[in-house]
N, CA, C and O atoms as a printed pandas DataFrame, in Angstrom:
     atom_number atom_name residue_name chain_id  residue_number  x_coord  y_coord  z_coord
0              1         N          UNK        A               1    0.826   -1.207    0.000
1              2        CA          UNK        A               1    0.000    0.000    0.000
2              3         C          UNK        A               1    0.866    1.266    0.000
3              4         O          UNK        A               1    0.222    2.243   -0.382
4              5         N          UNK        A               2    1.951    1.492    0.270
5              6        CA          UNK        A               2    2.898    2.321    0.387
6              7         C          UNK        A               2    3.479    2.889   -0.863
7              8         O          UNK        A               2    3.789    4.020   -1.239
8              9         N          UNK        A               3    3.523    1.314   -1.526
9             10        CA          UNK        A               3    4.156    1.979   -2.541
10            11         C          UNK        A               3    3.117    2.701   -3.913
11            12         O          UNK        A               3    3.469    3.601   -4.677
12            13         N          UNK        A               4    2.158    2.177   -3.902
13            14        CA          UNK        A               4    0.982    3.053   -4.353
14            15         C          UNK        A               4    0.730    4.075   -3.966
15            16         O          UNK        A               4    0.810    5.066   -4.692
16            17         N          UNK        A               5    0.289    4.139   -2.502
17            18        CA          UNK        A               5    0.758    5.952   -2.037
18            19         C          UNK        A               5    1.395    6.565   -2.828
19            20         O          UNK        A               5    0.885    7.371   -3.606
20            21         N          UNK        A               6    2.928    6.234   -2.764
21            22        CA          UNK        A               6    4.163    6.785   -3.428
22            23         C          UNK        A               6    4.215    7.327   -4.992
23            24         O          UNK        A               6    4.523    8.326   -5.641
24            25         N          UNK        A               7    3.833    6.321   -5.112
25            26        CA          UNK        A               7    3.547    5.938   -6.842
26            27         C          UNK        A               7    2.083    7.372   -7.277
27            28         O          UNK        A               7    2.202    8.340   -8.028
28            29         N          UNK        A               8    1.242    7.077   -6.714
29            30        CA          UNK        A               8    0.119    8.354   -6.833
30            31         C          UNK        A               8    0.377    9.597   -6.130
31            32         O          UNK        A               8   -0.437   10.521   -6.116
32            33         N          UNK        A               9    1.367    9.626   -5.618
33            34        CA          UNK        A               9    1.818   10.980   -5.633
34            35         C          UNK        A               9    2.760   11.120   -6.253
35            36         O          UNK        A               9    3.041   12.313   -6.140
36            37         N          UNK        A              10    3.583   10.572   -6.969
37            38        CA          UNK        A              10    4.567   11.158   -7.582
38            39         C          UNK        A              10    3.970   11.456   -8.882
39            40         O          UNK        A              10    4.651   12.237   -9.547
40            41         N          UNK        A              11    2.654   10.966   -9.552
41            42        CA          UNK        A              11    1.705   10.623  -10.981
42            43         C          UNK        A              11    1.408   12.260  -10.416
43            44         O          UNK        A              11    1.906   13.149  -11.107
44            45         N          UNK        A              12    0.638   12.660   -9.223
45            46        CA          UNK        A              12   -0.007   13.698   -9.234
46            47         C          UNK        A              12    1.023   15.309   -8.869
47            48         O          UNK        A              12    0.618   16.470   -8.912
48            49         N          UNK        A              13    2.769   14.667   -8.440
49            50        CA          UNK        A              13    3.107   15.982   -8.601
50            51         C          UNK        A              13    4.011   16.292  -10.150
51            52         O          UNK        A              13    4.646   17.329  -10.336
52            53         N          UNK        A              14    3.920   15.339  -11.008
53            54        CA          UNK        A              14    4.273   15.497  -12.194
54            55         C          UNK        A              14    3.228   16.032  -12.766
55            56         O          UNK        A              14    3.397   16.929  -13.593
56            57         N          UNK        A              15    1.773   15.520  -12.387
57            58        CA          UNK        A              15    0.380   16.285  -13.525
58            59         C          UNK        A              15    0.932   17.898  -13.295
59            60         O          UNK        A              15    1.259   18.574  -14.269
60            61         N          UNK        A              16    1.005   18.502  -11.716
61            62        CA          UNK        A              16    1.395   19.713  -11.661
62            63         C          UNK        A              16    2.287   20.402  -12.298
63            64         O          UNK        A              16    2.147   21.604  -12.521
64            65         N          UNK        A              17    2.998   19.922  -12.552
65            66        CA          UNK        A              17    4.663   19.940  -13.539
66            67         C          UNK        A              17    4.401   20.089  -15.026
67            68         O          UNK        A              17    5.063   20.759  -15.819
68            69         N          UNK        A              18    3.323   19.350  -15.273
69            70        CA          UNK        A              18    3.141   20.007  -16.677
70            71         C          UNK        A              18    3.515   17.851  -17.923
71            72         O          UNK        A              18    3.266   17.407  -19.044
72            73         N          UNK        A              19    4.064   17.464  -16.866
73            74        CA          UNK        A              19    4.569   15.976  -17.217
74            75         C          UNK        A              19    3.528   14.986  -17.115
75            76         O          UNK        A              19    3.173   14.322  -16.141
76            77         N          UNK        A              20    3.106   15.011  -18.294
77            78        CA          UNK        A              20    1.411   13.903  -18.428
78            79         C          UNK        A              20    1.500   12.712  -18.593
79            80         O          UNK        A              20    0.934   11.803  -17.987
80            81         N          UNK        A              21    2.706   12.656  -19.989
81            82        CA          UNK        A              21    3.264   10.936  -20.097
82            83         C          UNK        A              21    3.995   10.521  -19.039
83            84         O          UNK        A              21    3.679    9.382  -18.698
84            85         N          UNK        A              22    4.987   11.086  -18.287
85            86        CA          UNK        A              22    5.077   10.148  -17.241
86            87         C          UNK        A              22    4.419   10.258  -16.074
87            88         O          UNK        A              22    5.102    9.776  -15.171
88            89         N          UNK        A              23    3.478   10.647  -15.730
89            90        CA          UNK        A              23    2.144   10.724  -14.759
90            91         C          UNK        A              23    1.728    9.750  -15.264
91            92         O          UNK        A              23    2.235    8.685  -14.910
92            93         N          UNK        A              24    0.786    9.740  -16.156
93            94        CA          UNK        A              24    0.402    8.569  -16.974
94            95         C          UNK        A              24    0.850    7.356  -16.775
95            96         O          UNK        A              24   -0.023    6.496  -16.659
96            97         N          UNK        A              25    2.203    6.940  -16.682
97            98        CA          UNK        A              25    2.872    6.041  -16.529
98            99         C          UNK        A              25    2.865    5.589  -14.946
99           100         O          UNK        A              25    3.102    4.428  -14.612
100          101         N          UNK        A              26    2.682    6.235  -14.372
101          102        CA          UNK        A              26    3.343    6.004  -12.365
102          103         C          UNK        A              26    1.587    6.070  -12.434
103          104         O          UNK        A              26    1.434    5.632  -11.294
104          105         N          UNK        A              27    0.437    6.248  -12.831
105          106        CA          UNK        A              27   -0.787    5.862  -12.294
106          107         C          UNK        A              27   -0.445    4.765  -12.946
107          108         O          UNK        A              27    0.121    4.165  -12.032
108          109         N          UNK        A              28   -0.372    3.990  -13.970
109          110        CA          UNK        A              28   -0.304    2.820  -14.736
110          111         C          UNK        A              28    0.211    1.491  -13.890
111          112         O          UNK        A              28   -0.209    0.337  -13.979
112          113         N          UNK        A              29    1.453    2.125  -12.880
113          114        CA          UNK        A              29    2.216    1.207  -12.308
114          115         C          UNK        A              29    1.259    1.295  -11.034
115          116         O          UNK        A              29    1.676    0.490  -10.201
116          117         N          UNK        A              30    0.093    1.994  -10.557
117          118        CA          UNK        A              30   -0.684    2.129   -9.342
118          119         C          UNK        A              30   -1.574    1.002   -9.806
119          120         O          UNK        A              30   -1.684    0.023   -9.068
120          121         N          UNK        A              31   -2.159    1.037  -10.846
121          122        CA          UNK        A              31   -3.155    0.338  -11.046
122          123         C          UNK        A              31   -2.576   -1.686  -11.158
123          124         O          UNK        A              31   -3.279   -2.695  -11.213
124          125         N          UNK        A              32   -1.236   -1.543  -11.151
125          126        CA          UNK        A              32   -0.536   -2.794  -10.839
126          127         C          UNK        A              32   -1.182   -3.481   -9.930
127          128         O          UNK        A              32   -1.621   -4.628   -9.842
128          129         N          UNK        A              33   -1.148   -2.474   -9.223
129          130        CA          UNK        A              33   -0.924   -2.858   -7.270
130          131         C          UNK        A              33   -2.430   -2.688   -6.828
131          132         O          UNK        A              33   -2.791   -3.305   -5.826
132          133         N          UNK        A              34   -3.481   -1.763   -7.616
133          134        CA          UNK        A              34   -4.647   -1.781   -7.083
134          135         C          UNK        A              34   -5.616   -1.429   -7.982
135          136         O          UNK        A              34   -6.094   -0.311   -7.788
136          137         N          UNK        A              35   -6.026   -2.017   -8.860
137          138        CA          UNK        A              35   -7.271   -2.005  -10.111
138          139         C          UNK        A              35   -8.311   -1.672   -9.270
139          140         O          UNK        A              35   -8.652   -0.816  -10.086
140          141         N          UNK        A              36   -9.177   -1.548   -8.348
141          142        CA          UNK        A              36   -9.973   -1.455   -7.686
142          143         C          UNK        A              36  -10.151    0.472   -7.216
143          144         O          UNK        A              36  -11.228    1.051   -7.075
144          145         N          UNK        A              37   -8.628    1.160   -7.047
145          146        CA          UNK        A              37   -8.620    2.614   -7.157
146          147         C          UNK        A              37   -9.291    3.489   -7.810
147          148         O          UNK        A              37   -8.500    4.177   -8.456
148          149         N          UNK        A              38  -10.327    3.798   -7.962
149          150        CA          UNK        A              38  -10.595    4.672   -9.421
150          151         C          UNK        A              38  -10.034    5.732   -8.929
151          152         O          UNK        A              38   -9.678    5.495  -10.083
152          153         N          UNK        A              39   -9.631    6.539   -8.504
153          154        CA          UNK        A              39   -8.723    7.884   -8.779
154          155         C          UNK        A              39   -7.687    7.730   -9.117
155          156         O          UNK        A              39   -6.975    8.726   -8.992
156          157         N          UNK        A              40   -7.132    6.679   -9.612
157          158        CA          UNK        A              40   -5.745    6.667  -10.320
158          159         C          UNK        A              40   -6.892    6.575  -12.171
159          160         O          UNK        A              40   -6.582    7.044  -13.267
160          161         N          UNK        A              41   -7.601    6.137  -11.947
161          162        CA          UNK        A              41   -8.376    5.829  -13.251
162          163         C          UNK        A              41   -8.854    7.323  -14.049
163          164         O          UNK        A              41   -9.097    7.431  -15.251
164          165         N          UNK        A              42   -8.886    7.960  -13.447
165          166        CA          UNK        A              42   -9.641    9.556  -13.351
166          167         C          UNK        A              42   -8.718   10.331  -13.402
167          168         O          UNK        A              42   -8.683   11.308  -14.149
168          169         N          UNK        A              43   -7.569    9.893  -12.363
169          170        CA          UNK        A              43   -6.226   10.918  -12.897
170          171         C          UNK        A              43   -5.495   10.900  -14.294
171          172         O          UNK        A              43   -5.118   11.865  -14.959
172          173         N          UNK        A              44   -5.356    9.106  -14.656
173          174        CA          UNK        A              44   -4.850    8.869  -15.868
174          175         C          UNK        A              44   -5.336    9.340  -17.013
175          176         O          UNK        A              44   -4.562    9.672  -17.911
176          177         N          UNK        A              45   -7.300    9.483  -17.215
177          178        CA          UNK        A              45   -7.668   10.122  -18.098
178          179         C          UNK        A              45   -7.345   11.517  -18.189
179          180         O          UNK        A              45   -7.489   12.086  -19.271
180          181         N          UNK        A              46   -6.931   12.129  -17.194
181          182        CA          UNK        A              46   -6.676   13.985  -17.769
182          183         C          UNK        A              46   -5.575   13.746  -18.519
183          184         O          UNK        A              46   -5.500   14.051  -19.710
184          185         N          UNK        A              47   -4.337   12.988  -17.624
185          186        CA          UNK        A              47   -3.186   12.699  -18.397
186          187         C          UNK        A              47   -3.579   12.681  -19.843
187          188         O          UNK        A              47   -3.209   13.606  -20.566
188          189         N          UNK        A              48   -4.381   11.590  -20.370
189          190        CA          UNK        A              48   -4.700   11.396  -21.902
190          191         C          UNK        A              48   -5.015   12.220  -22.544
191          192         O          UNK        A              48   -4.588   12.390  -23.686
192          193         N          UNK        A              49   -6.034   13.106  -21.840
193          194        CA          UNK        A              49   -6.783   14.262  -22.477
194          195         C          UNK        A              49   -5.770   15.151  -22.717
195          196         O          UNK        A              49   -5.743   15.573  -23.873
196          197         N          UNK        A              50   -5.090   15.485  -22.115
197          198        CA          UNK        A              50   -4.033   16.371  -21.918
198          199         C          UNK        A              50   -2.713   15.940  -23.222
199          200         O          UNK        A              50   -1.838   16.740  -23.554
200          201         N          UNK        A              51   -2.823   14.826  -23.676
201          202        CA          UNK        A              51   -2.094   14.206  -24.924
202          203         C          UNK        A              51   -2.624   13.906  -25.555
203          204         O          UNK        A              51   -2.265   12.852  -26.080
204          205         N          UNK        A              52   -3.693   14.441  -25.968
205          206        CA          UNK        A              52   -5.053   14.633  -27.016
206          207         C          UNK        A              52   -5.155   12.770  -26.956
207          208         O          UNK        A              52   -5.271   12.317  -28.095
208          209         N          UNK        A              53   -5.129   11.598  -25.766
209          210        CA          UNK        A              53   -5.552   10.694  -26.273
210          211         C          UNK        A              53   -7.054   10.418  -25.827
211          212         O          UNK        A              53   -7.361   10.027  -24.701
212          213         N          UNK        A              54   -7.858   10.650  -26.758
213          214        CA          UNK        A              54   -9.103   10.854  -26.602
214          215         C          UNK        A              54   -9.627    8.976  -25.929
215          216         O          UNK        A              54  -10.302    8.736  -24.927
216          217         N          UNK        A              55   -8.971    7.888  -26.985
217          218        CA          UNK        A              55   -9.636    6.865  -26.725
218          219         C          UNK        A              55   -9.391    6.220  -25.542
219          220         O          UNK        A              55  -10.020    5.271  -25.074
220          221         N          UNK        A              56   -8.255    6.901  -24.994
221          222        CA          UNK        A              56   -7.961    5.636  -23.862
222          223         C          UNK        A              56   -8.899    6.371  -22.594
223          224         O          UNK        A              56   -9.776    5.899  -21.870
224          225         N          UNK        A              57   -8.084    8.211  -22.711
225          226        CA          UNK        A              57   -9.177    8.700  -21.725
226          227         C          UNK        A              57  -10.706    8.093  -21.572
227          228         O          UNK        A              57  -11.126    7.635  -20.509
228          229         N          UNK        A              58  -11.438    8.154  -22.737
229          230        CA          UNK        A              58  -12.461    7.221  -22.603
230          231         C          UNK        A              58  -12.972    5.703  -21.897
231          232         O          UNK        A              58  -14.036    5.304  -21.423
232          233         N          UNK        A              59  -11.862    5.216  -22.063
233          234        CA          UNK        A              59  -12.470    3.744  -21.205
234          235         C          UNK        A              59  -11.732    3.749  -20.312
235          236         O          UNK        A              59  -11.609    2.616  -19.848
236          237         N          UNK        A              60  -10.756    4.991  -19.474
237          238        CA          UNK        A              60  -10.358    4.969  -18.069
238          239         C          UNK        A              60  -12.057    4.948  -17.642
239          240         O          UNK        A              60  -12.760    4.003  -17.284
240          241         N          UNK        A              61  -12.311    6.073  -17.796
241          242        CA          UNK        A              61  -13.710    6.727  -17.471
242          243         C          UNK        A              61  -14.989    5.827  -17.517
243          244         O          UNK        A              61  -16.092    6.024  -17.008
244          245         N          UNK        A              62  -14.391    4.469  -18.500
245          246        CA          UNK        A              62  -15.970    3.786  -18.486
246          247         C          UNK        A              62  -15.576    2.757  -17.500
247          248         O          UNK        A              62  -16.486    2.063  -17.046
248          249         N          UNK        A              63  -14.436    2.559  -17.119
249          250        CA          UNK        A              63  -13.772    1.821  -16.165
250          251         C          UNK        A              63  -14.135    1.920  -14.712
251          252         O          UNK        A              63  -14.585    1.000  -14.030
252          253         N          UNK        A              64  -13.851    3.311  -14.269
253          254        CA          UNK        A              64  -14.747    4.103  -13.135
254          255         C          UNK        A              64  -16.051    3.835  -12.833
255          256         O          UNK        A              64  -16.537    3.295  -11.839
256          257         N          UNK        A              65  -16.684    4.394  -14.070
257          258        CA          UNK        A              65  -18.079    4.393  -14.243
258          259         C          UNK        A              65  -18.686    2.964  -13.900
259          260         O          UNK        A              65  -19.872    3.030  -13.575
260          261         N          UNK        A              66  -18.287    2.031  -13.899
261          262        CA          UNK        A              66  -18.251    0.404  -13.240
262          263         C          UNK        A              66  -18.250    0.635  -12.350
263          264         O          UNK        A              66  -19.248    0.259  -11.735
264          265         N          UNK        A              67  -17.560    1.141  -11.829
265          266        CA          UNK        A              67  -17.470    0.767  -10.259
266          267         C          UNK        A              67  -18.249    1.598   -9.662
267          268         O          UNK        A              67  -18.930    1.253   -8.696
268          269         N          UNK        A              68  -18.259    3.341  -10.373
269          270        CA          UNK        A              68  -18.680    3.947   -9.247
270          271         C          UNK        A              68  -19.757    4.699  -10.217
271          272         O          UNK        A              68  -19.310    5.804  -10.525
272          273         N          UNK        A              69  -21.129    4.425  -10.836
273          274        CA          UNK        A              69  -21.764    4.922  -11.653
274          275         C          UNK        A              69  -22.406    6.127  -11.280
275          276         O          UNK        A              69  -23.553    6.375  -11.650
276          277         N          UNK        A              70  -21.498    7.168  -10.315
277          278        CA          UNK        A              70  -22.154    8.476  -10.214
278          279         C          UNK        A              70  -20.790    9.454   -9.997
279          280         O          UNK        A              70  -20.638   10.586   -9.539
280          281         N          UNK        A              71  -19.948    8.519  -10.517
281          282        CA          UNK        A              71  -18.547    9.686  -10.534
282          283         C          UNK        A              71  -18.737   10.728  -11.599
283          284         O          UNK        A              71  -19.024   10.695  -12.795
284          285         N          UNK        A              72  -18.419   11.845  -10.553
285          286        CA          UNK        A              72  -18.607   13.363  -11.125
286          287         C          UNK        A              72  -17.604   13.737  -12.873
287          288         O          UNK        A              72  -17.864   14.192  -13.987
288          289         N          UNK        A              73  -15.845   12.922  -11.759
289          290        CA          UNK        A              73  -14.919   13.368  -12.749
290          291         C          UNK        A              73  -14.875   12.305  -13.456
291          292         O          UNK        A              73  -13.704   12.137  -13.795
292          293         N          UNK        A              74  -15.694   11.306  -13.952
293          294        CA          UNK        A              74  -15.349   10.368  -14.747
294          295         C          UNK        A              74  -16.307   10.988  -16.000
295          296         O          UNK        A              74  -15.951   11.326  -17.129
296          297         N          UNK        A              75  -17.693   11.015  -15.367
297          298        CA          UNK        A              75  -18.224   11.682  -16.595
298          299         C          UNK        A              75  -18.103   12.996  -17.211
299          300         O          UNK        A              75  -18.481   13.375  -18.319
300          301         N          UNK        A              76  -17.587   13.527  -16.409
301          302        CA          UNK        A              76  -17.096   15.217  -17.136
302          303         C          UNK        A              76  -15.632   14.735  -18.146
303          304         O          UNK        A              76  -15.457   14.940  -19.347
304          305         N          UNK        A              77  -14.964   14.226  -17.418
305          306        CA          UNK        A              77  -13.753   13.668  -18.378
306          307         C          UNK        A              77  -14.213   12.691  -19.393
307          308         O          UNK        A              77  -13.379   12.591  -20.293
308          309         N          UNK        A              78  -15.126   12.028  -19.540
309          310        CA          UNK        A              78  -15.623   10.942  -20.252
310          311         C          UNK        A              78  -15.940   11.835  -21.389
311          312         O          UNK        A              78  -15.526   11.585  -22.521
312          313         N          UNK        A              79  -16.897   13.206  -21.027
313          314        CA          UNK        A              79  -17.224   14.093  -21.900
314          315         C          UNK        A              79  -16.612   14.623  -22.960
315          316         O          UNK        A              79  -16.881   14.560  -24.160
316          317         N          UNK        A              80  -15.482   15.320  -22.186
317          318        CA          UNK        A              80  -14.359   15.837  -22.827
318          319         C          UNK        A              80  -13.815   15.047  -23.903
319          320         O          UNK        A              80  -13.508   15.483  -25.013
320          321         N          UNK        A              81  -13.670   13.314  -23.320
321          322        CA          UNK        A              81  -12.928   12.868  -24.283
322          323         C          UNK        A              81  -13.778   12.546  -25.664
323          324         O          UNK        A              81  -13.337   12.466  -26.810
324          325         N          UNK        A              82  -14.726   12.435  -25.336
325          326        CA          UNK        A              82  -16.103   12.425  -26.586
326          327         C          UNK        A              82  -15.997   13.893  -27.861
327          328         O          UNK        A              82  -16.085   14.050  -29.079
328          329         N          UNK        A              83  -15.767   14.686  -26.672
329          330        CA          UNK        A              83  -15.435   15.694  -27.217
330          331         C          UNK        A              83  -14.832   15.712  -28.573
331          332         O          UNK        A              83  -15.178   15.996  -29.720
332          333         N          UNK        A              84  -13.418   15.140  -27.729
333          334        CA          UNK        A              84  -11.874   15.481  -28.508
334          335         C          UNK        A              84  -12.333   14.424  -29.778
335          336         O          UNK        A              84  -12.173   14.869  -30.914
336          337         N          UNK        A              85  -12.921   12.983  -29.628
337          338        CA          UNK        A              85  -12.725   12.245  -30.648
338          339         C          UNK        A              85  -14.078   12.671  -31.861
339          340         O          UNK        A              85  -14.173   12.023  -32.903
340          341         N          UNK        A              86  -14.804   13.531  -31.619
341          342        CA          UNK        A              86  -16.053   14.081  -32.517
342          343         C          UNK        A              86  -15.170   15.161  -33.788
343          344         O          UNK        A              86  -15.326   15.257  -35.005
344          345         N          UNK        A              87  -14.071   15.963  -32.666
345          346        CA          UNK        A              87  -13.646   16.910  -33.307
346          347         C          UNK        A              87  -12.324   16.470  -34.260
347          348         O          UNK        A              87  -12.063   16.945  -35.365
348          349         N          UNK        A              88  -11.664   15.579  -33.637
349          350        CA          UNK        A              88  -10.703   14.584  -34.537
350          351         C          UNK        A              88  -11.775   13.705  -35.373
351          352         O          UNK        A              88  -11.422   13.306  -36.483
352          353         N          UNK        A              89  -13.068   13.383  -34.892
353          354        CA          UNK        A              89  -13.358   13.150  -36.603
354          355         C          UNK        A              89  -13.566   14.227  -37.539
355          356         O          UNK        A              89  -13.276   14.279  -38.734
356          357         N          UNK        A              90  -14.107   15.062  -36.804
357          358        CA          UNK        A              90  -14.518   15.989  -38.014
358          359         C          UNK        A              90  -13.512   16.535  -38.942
359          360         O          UNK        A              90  -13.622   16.729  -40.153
360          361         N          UNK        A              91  -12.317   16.791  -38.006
361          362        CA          UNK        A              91  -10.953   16.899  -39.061
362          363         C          UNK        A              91  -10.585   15.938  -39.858
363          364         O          UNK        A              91  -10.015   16.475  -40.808
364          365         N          UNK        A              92  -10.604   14.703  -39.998
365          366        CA          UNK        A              92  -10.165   13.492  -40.570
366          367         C          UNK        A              92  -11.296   13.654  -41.774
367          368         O          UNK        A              92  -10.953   13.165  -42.850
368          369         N          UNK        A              93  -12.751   14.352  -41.720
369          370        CA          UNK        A              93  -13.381   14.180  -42.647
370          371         C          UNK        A              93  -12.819   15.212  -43.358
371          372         O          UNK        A              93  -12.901   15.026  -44.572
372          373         N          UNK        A              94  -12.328   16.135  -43.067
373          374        CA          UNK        A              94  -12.272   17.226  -43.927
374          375         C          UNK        A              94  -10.614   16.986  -44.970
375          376         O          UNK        A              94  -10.429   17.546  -46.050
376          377         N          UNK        A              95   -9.514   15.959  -44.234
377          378        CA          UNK        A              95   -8.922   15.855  -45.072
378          379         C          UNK        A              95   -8.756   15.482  -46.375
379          380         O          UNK        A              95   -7.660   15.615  -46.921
């Protein structure tokens, strides 16, 4: 349990830092140790969003949404990432 502590705070003082892929990465190694966390699930999606990855942000969020079907930041981030992949289609149509 410690080292998950460790591990989710070091994910959340890199988000501050501006460092998404390796945030991204140290929630990744949380979810090793505890799939059952959804705030490592919720943190990892900004990470994505934040690296325009629209799809993965997405099924962090539907991941959550399992467990906890009234999470605030799963569906606002879930949103967003709906968002991002409507507007990356719409560019892909226009090429």
């Amino acid at each position: 349990m410690e080292k998950f502590k460790r591990l989710k705070n070091e994910g959340n003082d890199l988000v501050k830092m501006g460092e998404y892929e390796e945030a991204a990465n140290k929630y990744s190694e949380c979810m090793k140790l505890n799939t059952e966390e959804y705030t490592v699930y919720t943190n990892r999606a900004l990470c994505y969003l934040k690296l325009y990855k629209y799809e993965e942000a997405k099924r962090d969020c539907d991941h959550v949404l399992q467990i906890e079907d009234s999470n605030i930041k799963a569906f606002y981030r879930r949103a967003l990432a709906y968002k991002g992949l409507q507007v990356r289609k719409k560019n892909m149509a226009g090429i």
